[in-house]
DOZA-701402 format. One line per 3 residues: number of its first residue (from 1); their letters; for each residue x, y, z of C-alpha. Coordinates in Angstrom, 3 decimals. Each point is the difference from the previous one (the first is absolute). Example, Ala and Ser with C-alpha at 12.3 -4.5 7.8 and 13.67 -1.06 7.14 Angstrom:
# residues 2
1	AS	12.300:-4.500:7.800  1.370:3.440:-0.660
***
This chain:
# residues 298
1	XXX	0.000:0.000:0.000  2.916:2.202:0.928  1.699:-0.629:-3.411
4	XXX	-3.304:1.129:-1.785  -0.516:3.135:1.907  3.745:0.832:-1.083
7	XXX	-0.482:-0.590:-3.552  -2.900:2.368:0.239  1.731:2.619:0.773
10	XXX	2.415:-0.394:-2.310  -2.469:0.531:-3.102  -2.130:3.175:1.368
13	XXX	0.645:1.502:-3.751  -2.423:-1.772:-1.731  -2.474:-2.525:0.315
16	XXX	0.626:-3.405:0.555  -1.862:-3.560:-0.602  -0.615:-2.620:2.697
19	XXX	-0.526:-3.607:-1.070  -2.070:-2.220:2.564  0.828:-3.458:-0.499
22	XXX	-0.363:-3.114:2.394  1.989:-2.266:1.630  -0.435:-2.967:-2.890
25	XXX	-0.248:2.174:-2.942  -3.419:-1.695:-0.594  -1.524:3.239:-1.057
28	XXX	1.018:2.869:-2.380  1.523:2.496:1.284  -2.163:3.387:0.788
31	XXX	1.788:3.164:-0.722  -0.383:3.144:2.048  1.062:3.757:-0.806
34	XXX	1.070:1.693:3.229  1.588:3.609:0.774  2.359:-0.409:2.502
37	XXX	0.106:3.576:0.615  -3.753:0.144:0.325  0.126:-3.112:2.083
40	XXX	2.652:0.835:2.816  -1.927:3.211:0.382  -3.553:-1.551:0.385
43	XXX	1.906:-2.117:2.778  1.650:3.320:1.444  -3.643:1.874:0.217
46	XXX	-1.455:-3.218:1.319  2.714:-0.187:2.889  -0.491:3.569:0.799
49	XXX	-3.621:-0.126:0.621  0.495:-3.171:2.022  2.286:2.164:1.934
52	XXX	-2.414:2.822:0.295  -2.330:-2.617:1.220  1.741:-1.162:2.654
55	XXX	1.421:3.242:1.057  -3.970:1.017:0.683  -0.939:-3.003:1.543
58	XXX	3.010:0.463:2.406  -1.248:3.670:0.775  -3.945:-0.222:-0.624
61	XXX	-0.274:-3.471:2.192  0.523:-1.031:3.572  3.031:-1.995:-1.406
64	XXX	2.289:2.909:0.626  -0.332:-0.872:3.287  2.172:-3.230:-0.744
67	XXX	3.267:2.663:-1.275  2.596:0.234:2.853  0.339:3.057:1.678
70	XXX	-3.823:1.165:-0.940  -2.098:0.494:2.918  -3.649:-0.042:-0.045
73	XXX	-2.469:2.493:0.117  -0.920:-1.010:3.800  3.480:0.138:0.589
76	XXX	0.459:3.278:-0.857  -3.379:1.184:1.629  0.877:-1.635:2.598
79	XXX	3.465:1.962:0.241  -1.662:3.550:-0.731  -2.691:-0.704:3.044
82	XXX	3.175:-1.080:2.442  1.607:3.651:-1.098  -2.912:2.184:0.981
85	XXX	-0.156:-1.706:3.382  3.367:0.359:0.687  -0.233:3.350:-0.892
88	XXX	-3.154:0.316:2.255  1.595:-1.603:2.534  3.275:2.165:0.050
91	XXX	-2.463:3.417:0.164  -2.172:-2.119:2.889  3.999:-0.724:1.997
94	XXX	0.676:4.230:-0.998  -3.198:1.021:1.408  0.181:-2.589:3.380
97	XXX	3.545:1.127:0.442  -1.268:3.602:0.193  -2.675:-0.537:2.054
100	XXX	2.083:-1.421:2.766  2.675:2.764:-0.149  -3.315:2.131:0.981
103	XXX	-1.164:-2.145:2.572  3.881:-0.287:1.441  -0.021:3.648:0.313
106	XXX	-3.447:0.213:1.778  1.070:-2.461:2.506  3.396:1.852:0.572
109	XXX	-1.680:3.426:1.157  0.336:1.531:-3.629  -3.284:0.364:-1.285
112	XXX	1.188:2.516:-2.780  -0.121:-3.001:-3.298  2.339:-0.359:-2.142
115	XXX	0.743:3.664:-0.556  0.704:0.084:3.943  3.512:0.096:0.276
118	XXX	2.112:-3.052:2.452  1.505:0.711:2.655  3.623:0.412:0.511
121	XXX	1.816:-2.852:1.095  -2.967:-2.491:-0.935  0.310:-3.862:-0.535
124	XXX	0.354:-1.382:-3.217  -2.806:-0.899:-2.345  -1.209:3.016:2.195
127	XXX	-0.025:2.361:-3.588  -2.914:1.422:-1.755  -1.926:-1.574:-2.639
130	XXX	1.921:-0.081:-3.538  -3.357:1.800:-1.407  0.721:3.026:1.695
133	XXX	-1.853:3.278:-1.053  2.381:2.672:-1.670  1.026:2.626:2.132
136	XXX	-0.830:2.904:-2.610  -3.697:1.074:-0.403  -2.286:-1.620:-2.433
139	XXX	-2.015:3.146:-0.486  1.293:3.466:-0.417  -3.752:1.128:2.354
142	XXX	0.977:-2.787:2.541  0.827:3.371:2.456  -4.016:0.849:-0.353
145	XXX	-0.471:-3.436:1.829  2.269:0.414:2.329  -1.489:-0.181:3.545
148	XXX	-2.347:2.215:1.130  -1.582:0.264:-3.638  -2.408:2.567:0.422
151	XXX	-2.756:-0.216:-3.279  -1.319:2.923:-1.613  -2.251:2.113:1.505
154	XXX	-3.000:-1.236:-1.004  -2.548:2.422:-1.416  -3.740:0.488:1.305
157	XXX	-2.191:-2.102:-2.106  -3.877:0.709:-0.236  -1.844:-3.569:1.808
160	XXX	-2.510:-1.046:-2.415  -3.778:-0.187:1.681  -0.656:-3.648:0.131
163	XXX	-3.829:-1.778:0.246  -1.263:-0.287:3.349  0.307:-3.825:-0.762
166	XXX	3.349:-0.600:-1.196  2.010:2.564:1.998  0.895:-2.654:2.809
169	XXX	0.448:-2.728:-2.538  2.451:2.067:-2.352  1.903:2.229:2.944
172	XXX	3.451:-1.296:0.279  1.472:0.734:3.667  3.089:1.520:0.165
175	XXX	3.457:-2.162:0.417  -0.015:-0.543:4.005  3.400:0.060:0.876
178	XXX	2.065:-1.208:1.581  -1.008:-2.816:-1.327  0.438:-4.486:0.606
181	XXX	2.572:-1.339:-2.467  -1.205:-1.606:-2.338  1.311:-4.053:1.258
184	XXX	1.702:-0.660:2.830  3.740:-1.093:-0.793  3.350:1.516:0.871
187	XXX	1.501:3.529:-2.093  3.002:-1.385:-2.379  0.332:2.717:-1.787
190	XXX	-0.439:3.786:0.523  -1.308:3.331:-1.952  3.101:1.736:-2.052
193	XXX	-1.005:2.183:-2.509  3.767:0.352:-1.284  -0.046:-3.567:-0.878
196	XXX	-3.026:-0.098:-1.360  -2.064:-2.130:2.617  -2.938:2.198:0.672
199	XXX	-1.368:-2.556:2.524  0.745:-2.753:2.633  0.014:-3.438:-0.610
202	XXX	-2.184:-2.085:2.472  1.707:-3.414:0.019  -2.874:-2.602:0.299
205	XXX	-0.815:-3.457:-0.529  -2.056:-0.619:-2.788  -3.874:-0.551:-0.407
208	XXX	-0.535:2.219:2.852  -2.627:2.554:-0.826  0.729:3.866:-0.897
211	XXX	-2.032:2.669:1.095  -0.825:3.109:-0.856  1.078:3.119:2.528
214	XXX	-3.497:1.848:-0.847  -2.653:0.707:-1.695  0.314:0.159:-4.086
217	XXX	-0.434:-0.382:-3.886  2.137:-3.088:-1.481  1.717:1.796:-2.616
220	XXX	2.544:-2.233:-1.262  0.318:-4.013:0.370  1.763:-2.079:-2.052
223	XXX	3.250:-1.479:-0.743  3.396:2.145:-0.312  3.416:-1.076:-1.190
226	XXX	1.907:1.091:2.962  -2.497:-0.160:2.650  -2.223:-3.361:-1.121
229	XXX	-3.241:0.031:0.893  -0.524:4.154:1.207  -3.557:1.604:1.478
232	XXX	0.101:3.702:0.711  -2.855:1.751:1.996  -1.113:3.876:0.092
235	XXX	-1.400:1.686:2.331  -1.373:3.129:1.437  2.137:2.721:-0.020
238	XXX	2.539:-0.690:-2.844  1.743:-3.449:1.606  0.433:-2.900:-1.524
241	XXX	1.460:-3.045:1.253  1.336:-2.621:-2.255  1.083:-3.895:0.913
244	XXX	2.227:-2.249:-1.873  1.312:-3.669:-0.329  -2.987:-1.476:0.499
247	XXX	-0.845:-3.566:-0.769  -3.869:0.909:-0.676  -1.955:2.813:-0.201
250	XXX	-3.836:0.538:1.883  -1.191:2.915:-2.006  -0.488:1.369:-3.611
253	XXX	0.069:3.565:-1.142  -2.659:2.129:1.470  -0.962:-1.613:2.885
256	XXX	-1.058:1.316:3.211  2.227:-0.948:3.423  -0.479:0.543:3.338
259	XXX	2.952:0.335:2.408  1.585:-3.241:1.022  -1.490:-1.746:-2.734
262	XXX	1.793:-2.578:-1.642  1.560:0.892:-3.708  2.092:-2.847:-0.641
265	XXX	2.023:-2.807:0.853  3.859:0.546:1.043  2.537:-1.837:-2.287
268	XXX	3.530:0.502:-1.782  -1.316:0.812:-3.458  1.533:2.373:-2.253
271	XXX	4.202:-0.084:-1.554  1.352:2.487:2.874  -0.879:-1.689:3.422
274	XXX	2.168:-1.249:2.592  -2.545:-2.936:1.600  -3.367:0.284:0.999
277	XXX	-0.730:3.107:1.684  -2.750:3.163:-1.242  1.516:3.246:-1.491
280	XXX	-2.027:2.782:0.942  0.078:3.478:-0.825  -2.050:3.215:0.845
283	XXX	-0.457:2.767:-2.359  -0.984:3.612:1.232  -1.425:2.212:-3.263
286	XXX	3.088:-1.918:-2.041  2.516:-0.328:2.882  0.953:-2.324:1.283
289	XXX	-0.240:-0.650:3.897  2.345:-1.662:2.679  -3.006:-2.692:0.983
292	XXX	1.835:-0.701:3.603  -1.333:3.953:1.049  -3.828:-1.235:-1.242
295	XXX	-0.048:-3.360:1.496  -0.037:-1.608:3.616  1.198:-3.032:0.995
298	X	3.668:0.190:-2.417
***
């Protein structure tokens, strides 16, 4: 067979004839005109496509599973799932890590957080948190919150003439202060306007319940980037207090509550938190207000 295929290719000029005979010469002899040139390259195409053939049912098929080295399409999801947990689980250790650095400096008589400053001559492991807040100011008006923040003077407003009917429904009693925080926990963190944190940080175990510090219109609930799951309150006389991190929230936009009433449910929601614990803030006409001088209790 080899010696055939040889002498084919050494006639692709011209045509050539093929004579079919058998073994005993019983027969005549049948000739054949073949093109070698014609013929090799019919056998080239025809290898080709057998080639494209297999290459797509290599790649199309789950037999390229069987090529070394090739790992599955589990395998891989599998791989991509075990990445974002580790990831998740490195930003849980981060956050944990901080957490007790806070709690460390509560139990060693410096309540101040992490942008309290250690003592001098401390023990080691002793430091602040590695997520320490800048020392410059993140506002160039952080000075207008700095404590006392007196609001503007506000300016006499005419008291529209309610129905008999609805004026003790609708009347919304001023902000009696000072005022019950709004759960009962220990203060991690304080109010400092040059930082940025225009509130205190309640540290809390979650599910317990959240409640308002008076009377008041929900005006905002619903979930933030930074502060997860956020419900903010106004009341009488230009305040309004707002309350972050929370794992659920009580009340929708518009509603009526009374003092003490419960808003949501504490949690750790939200990318910037430090464990479970409520951020709370108190706004005076759009200042912001050191909650410890409204509150009892801290």
């Amino acid at each position: 067979m080899w010696s055939f295929l040889v002498e084919l290719t050494r006639h692709t000029d011209g045509p050539c004839t093929l004579l079919v005979l058998d073994d005993e010469y019983r027969e005549q002899p049948r000739p054949y005109r073949v093109y070698p040139r014609r013929l090799l390259a019919l056998v080239g195409a025809a290898a080709g496509v057998l080639a494209v053939l297999l290459v797509l049912l290599l790649v199309l098929t789950p037999l390229r599973e069987l090529i070394p080295g090739y790992g599955t399409a589990a395998l891989r999801q599998d791989a991509r799932v075990a990445a974002l947990r580790l990831d998740a689980l490195q930003d849980s250790l981060a956050v944990q890590e901080q957490y007790m650095n806070q709690l460390r400096q509560l139990l060693g008589g410096r309540p101040g957080g992490p942008a309290a400053a250690p003592p001098a001559g401390g023990e080691e492991g002793d430091a602040d948190p590695p997520t320490a807040l800048p020392d410059e100011p993140t506002s160039e008006n952080w000075t207008d919150h700095q404590q006392p923040a007196l609001p503007v003077a506000r300016m006499p407003a005419a008291v529209p003439v309610l129905p008999a009917a609805d004026a003790g429904a609708r009347y919304l009693s001023s902000l009696q202060l000072p005022a019950l925080p709004p759960v009962s926990g220990f203060l991690s963190r304080g109010f400092d306007a040059r930082t940025g944190h225009y509130a205190i940080d309640i540290a809390v175990e979650e599910g317990t319940m959240v409640r308002a510090i008076g009377d008041g219109y929900v005006i905002f609930a619903d979930w933030t980037h930074e502060g997860g799951y956020a419900v903010a309150v106004q009341h009488a006389d230009g305040y309004v207090s707002v309350y972050k991190h929370n794992q659920r929230l009580l009340k929708r936009v518009g509603d009526r509550v009374r003092a003490r009433e419960a808003i949501a449910v504490s949690g750790n929601s939200g990318e910037f938190t430090s464990g479970p614990h409520l951020h709370f803030e108190l706004w005076d006409n759009g200042l912001a207000q050191d909650p410890r001088s409204y509150l009892v209790g801290l």
